[in-house]
N, C-alpha and C positions, 0 to 999 in steps of 0.2 A: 540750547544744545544739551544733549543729554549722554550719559555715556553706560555706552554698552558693551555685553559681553560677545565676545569671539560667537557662542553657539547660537545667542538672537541675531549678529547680523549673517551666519549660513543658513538661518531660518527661513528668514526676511528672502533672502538671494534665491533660496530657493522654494521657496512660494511665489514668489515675481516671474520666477523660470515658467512654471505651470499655469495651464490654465486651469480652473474651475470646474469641477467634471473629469479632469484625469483622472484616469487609474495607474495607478504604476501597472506595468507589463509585467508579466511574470518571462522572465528571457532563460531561464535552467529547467531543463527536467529533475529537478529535484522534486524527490519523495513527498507529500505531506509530513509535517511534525508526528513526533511519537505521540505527544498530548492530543493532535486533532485525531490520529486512528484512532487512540483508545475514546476519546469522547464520540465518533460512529461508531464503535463498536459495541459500546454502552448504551447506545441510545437504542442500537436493533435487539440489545436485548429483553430493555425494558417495552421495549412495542410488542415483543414474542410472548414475554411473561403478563401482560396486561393483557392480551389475548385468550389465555387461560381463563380467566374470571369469567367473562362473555360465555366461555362454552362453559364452566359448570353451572351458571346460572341457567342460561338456557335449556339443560339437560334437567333442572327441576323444573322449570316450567313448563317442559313437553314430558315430565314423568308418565304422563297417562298413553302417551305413545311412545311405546317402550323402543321401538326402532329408532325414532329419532331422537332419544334421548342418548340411548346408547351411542351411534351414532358421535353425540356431541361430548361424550363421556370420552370416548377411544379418542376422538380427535383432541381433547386436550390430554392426552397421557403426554404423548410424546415431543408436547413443546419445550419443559423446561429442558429434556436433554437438548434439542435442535438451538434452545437458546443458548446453549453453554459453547455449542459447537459452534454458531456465528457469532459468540463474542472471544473465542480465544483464537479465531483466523484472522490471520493477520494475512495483507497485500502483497499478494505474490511478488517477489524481487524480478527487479529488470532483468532479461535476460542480456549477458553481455557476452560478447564477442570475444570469445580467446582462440591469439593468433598459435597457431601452429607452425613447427616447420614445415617450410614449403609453401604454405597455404598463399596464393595469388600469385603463386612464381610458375612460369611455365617450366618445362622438362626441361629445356635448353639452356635457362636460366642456372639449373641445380646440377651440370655438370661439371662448374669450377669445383662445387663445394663438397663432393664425393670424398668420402676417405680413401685413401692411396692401397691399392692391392700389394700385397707381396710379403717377403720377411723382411723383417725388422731386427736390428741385432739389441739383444738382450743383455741390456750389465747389471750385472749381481755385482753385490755390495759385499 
């Protein structure tokens, strides 16, 4: 007999729980991490920028056809800005639901809660 710590036997408990092939569920709409967007956001940049090379190379090896060279000239101008702009977008926020007043109350519901007409006597201090 051997003896163990508290964290190997909820280890053990819960490896015997699972079978083989589970995946934990993901049960929350929670966001991705900040470190996974910025690592997609990285990665689409360096695909945008590595894209560039391809067209000035290509652009010297059709120099003699000056249409498609040009062509591949203009289409790499405007990568690296496009790459700056899909790597500082960041994932639209959830849109969430703010309750107003009223909102899902019918009319009939909202006439307790009316402020009271009329005068109201006034004391000065």
């Amino acid at each position: 007999m051997s003896i163990r710590s508290g964290r190997e036997d909820a280890r053990d408990q819960s490896e015997r729980g699972r079978r083989r092939g589970d995946a934990a569920v993901l049960i929350t709409a929670a966001e991705p991490s900040y470190a996974e967007q910025f690592a997609a956001r990285r990665r689409k940049y360096a695909i945008l920028m590595s894209a560039r090379i391809p067209c000035l190379i290509l652009a010297g090896v059709f120099y003699q056809t000056w249409w498609l060279a040009l062509a591949f000239v203009v289409l790499s101008v405007p990568l690296p800005w496009m790459a700056v702009l899909v790597a500082n977008d960041r994932a639209p926020r959830k849109a969430e639901q703010v309750n107003s007043l009223g909102q899902g109350l019918e009319q009939g519901d909202l006439r307790g809660r009316e402020l009271e007409s009329g005068d109201h006597p006034v004391v000065e201090g």
